[in-house]
C-alpha positions as YAML, in Angstrom:
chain: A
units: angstrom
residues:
- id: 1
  name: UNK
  ca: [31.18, -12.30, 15.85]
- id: 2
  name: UNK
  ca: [30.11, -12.85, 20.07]
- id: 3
  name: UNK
  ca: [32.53, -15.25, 21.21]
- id: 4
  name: UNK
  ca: [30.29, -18.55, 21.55]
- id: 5
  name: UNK
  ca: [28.18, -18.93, 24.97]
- id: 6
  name: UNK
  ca: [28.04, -22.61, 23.87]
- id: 7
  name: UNK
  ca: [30.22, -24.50, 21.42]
- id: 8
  name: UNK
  ca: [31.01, -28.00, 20.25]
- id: 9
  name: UNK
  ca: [34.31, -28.90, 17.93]
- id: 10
  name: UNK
  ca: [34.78, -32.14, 15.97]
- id: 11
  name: UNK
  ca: [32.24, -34.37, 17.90]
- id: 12
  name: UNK
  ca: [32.25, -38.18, 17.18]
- id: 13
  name: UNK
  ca: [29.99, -40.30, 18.83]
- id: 14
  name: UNK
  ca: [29.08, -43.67, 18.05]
- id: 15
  name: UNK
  ca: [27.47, -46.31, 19.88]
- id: 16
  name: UNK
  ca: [27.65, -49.98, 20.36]
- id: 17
  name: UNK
  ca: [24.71, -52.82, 19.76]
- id: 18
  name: UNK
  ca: [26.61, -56.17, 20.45]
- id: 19
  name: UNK
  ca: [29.21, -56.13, 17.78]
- id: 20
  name: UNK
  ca: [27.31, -53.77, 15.26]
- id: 21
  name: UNK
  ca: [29.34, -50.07, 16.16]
- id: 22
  name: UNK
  ca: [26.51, -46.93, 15.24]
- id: 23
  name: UNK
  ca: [28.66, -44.23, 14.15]
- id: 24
  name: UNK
  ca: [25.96, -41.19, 15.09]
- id: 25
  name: UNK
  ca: [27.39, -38.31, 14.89]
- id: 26
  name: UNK
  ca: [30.99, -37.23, 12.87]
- id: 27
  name: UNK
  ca: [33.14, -34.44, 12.81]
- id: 28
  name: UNK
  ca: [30.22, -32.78, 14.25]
- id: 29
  name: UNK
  ca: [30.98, -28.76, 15.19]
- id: 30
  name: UNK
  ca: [28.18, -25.88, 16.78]
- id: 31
  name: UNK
  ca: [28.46, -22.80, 18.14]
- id: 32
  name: UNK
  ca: [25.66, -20.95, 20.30]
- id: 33
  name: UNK
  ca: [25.96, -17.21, 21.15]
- id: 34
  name: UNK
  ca: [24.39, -15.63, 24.41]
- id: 35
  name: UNK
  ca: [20.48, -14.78, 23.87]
- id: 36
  name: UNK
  ca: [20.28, -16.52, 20.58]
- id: 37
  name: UNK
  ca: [17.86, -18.92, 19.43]
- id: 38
  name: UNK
  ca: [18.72, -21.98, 17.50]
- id: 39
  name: UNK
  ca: [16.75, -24.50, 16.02]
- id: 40
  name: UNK
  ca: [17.67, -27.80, 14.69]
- id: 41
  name: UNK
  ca: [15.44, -30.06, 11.68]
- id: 42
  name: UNK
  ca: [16.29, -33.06, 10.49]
- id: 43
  name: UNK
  ca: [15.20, -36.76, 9.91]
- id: 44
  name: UNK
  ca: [15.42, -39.00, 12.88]
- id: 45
  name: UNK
  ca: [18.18, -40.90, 13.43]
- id: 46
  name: UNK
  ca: [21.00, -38.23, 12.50]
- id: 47
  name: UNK
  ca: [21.81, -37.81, 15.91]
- id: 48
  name: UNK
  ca: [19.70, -34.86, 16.67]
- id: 49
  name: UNK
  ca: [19.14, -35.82, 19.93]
- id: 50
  name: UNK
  ca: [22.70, -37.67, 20.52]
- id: 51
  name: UNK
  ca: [23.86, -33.78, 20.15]
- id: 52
  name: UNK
  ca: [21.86, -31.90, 22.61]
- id: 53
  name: UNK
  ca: [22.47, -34.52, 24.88]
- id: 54
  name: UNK
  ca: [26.40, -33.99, 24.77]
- id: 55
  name: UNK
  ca: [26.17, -30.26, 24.83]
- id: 56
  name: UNK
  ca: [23.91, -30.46, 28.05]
- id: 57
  name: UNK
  ca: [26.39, -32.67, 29.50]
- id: 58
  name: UNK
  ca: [23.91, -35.65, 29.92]
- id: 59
  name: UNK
  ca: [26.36, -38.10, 27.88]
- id: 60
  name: UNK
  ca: [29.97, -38.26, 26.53]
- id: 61
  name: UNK
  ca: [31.42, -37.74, 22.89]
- id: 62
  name: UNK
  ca: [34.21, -40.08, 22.01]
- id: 63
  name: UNK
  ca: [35.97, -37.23, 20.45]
- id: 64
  name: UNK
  ca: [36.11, -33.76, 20.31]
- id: 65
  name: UNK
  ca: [35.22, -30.52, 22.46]
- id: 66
  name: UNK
  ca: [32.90, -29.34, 24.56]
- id: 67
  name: UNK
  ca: [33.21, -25.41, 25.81]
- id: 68
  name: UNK
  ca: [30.54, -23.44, 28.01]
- id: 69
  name: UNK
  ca: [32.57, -20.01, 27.97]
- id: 70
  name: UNK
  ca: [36.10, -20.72, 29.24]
- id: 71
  name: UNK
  ca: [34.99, -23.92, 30.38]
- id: 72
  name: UNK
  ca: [35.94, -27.33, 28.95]
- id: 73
  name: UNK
  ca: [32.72, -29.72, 29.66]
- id: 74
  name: UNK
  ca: [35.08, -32.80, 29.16]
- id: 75
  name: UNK
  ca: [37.05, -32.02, 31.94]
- id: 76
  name: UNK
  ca: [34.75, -32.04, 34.46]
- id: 77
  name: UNK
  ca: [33.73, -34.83, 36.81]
- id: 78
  name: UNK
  ca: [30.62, -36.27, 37.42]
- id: 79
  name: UNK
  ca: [29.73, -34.64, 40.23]
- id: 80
  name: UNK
  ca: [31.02, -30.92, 38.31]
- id: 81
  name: UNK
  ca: [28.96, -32.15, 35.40]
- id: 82
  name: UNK
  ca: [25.90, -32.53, 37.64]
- id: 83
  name: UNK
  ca: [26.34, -28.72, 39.36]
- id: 84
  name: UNK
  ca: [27.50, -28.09, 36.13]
- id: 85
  name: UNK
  ca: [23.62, -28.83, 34.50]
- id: 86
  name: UNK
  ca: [21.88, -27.10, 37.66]
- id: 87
  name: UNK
  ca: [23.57, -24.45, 37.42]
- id: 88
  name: UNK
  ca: [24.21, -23.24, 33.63]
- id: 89
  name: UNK
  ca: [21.74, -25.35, 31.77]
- id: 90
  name: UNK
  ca: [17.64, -25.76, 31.13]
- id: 91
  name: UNK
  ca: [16.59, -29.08, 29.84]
- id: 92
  name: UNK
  ca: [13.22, -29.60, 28.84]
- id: 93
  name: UNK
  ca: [12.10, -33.46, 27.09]
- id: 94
  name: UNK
  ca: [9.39, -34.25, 24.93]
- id: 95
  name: UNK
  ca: [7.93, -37.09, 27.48]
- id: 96
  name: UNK
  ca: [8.58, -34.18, 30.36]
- id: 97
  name: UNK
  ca: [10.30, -36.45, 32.68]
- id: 98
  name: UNK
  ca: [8.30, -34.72, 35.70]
- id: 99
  name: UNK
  ca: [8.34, -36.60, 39.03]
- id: 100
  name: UNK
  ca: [5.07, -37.89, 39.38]
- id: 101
  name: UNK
  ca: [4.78, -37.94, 43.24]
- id: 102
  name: UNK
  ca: [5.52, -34.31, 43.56]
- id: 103
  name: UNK
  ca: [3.14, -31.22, 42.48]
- id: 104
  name: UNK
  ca: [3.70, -28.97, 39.92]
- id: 105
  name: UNK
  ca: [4.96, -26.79, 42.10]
- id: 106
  name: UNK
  ca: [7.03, -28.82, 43.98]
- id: 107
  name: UNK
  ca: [8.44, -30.37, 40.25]
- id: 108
  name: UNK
  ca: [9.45, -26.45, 39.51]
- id: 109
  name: UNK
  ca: [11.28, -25.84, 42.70]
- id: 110
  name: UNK
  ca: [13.28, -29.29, 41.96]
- id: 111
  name: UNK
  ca: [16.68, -27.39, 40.92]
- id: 112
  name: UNK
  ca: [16.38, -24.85, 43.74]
- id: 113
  name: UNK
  ca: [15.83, -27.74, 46.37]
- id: 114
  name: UNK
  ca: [18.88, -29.54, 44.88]
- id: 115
  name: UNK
  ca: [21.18, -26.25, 45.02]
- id: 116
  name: UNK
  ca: [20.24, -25.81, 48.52]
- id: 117
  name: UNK
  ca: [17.90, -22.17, 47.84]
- id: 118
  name: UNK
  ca: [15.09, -23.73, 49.58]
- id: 119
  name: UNK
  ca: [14.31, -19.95, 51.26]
- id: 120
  name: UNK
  ca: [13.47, -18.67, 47.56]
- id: 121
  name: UNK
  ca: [11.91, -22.02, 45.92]
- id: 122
  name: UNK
  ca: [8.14, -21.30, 46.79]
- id: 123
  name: UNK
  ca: [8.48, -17.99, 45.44]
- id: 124
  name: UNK
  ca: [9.83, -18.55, 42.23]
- id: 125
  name: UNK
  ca: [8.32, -21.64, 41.49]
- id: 126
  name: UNK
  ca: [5.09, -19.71, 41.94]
- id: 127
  name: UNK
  ca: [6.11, -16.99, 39.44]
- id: 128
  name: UNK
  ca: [7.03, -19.39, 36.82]
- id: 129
  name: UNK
  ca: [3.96, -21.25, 36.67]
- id: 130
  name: UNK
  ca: [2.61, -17.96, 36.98]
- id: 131
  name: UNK
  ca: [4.45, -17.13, 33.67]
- id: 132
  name: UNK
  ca: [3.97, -20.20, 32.09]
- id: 133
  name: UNK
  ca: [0.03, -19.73, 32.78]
- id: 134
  name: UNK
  ca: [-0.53, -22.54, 35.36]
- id: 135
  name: UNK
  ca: [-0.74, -19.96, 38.80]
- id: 136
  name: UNK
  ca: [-3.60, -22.36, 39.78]
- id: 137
  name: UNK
  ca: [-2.56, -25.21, 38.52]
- id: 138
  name: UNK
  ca: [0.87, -25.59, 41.08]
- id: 139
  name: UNK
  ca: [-0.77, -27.86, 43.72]
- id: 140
  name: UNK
  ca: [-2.06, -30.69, 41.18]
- id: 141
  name: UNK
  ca: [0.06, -33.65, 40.29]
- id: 142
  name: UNK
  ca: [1.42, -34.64, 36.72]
- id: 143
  name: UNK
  ca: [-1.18, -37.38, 35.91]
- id: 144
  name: UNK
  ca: [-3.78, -34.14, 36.70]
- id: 145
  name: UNK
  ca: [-2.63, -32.19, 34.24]
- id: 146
  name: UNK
  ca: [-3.17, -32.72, 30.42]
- id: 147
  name: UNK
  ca: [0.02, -33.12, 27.92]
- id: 148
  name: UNK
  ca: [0.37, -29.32, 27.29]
- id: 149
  name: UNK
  ca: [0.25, -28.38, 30.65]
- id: 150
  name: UNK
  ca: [2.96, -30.90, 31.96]
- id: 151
  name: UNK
  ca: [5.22, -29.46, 29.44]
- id: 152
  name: UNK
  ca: [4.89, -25.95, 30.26]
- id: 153
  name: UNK
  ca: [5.51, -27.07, 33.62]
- id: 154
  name: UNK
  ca: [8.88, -28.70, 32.83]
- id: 155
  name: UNK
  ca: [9.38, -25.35, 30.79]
- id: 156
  name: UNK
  ca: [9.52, -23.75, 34.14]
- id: 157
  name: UNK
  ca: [11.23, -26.13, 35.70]
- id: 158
  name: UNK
  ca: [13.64, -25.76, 33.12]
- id: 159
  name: UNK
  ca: [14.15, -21.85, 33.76]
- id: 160
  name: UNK
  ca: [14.41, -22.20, 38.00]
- id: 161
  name: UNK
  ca: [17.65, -21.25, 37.96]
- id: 162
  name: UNK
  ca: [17.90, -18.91, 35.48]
- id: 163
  name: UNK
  ca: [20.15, -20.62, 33.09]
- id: 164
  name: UNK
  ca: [22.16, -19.19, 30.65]
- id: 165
  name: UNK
  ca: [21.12, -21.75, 28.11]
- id: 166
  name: UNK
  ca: [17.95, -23.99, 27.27]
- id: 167
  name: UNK
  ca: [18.07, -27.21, 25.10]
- id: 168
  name: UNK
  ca: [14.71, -28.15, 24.40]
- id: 169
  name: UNK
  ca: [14.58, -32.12, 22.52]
- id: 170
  name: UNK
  ca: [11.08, -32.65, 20.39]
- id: 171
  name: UNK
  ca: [9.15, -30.56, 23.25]
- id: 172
  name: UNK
  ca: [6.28, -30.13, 20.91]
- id: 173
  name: UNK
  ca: [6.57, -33.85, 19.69]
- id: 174
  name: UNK
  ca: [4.26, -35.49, 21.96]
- id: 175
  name: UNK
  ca: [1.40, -33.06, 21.59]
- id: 176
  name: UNK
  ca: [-1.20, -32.23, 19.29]
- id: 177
  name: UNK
  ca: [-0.93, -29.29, 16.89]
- id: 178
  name: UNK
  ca: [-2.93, -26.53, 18.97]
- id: 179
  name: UNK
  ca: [-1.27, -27.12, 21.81]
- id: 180
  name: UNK
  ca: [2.34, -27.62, 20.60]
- id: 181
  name: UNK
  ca: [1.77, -24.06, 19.25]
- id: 182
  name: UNK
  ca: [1.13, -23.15, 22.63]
- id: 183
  name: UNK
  ca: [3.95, -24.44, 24.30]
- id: 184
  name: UNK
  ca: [6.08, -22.27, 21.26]
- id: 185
  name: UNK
  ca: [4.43, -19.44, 21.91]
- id: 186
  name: UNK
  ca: [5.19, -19.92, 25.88]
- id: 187
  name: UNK
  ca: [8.90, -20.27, 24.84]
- id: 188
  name: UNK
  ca: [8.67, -17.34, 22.57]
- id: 189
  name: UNK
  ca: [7.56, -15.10, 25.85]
- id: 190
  name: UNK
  ca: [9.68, -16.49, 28.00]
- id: 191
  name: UNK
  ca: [12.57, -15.97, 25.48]
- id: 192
  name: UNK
  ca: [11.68, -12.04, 25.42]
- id: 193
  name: UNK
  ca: [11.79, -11.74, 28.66]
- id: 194
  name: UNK
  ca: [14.71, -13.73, 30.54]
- id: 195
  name: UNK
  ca: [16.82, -13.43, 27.09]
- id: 196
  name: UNK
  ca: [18.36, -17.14, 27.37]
- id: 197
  name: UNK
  ca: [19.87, -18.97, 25.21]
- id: 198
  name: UNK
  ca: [17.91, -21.35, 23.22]
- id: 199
  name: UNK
  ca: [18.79, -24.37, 21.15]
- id: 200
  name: UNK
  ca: [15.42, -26.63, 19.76]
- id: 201
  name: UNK
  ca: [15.65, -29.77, 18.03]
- id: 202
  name: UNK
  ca: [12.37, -30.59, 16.44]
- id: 203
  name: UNK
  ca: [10.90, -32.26, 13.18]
- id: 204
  name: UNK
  ca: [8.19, -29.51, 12.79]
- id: 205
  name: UNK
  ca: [10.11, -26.41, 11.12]
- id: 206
  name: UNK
  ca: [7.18, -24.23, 10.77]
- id: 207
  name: UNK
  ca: [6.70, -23.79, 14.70]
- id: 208
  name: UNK
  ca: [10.72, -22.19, 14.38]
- id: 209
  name: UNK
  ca: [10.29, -19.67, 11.81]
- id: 210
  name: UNK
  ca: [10.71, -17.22, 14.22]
- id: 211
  name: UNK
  ca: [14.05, -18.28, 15.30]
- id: 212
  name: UNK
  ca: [17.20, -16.76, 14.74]
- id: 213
  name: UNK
  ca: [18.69, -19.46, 13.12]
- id: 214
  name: UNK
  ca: [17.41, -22.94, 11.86]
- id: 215
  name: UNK
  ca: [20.00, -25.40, 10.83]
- id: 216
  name: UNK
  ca: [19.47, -29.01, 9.18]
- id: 217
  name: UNK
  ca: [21.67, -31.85, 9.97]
- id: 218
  name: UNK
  ca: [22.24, -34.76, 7.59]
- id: 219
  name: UNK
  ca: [23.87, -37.85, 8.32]
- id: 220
  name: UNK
  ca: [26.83, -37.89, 10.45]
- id: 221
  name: UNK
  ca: [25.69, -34.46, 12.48]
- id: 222
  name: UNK
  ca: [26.35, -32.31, 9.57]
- id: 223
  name: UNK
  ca: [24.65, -29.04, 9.97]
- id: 224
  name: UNK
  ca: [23.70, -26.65, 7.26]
- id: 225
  name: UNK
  ca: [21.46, -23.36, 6.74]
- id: 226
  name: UNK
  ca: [18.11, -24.69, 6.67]
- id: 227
  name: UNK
  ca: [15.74, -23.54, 3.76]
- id: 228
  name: UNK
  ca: [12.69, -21.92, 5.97]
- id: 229
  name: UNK
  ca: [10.52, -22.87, 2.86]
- id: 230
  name: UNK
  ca: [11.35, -26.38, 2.93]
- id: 231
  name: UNK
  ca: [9.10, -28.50, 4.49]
- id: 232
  name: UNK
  ca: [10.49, -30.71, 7.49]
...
C-alpha cells in the first residue's frame, strides 16, 4: 500500500463544558493516500467534524499523532501550523466562511495574498472561478451570490494554492438538494483534473457513491467500511 499522504494514530480528544468532560473522539486512527477520495457518514455528534478539524490543523488532539508525509503536525508552532494550512491544505465549510467585504474574486486570491504571490493572484483566481463556473460572477460580493454559488466559490478558494489535500466539512449541508448535487459534481471535476486529495464528511451518503472510499464512524471516532446501500 502508498505510504499515507495524510494520517492520524490513536487520536483522543475530549472537551470541557464546566465540569462535564465530552470525550469526542477515542483511539481514533486514519490514513489518506495521495489523489484519493475519502468520504466520511455518520450521525452527528461522533466527532465527525472534531476530526477534520485536527487533521487540517485547525485544533489540537489531546493524544495521539498527526503526520502530513514526514511531517509531525504536533510539532509545529502556531505560526508553522498557519503556513502549514496555506500551504498543504484546502478547507472548504458548510456556512463558507467567505469574507463578506471582499469579491469573489478577491475571496479566491485570499491564500495567494497571504503567501505573498500577489503577481499571480488575479490570474488564478480568475481561472478558478472560471472552473468552478462563476467567470462572471468574480466582481460580486458574497451576500450577491446565492448559497450554491458562495460555496463553489470557497471551493476555489480552497484549491488557490494547489494543495495536496482538501477536507471538505458538510459542504453540501446548507443547500438544497439540486444544488448540493452541483457543488459534488464541481468537486468531482475538479478532482479529475488537479488529482488532490480529498477527504468529505457529510450526512448525505448517496452524493459519495462515487468515492473511493466511504467510511462510517460510530461513537468514539471509530471508523468502519461503510455499506454504500445503507442509507445515511
Amino acid at each position: 500500500m502508498d505510504t499515507p499522504i495524510l494520517s492520524a494514530t490513536g487520536l483522543d480528544k475530549s472537551y470541557h463544558s464546566g465540569s462535564v468532560e465530552l470525550n469526542v473522539l477515542r483511539e481514533c486512527s486514519f490514513a489518506l493516500r495521495a489523489h484519493e477520495r475519502v468520504a466520511i457518514v455518520g450521525q452527528s455528534g461522533v466527532g465527525k467534524s472534531t476530526l477534520l478539524h485536527l487533521l487540517a490543523g485547525l485544533d489540537r488532539a489531546d493524544r495521539g499523532a498527526i503526520r502530513f508525509g514526514d511531517r509531525d503536525v504536533h510539532a509545529m508552532s502556531e505560526t508553522e501550523l498557519a503556513s502549514f494550512r496555506n500551504r498543504h491544505i484546502g478547507m472548504v465549510f458548510q456556512f463558507y466562511h467567505l469574507l463578506p467585504e471582499f469579491t469573489a474574486r478577491e475571496n479566491v486570491m485570499m491564500p495567494l495574498l497571504i503567501a505573498g504571490e500577489a503577481d499571480s493572484a488575479p490570474d488564478c483566481a480568475d481561472e478558478l472561478l472560471a472552473e468552478v463556473g462563476l467567470e462572471s460572477r468574480g466582481h460580486h460580493f458574497p451576500a450577491e451570490l446565492s448559497g450554491g454559488e458562495r460555496q463553489r466559490v470557497a471551493i476555489a478558494r480552497a484549491l488557490a494554492r494547489g494543495p495536496e489535500v482538501v477536507l471538505a466539512d458538510e459542504p453540501t449541508g446548507n443547500l438544497d438538494h439540486e444544488n448540493g448535487r452541483r457543488v459534488m459534481e464541481v468537486f468531482e471535476r475538479l478532482h479529475d483534473k488537479h488529482q488532490t486529495a480529498m477527504v468529505l464528511v457529510t450526512h448525505n451518503q448517496e452524493l459519495v457513491a462515487g468515492f473511493d472510499r466511504v467510511l462510517r464512524m460510530g461513537p468514539g471516532g471509530e471508523l468502519e467500511n461503510a455499506d454504500r446501500e445503507e442509507p445515511s
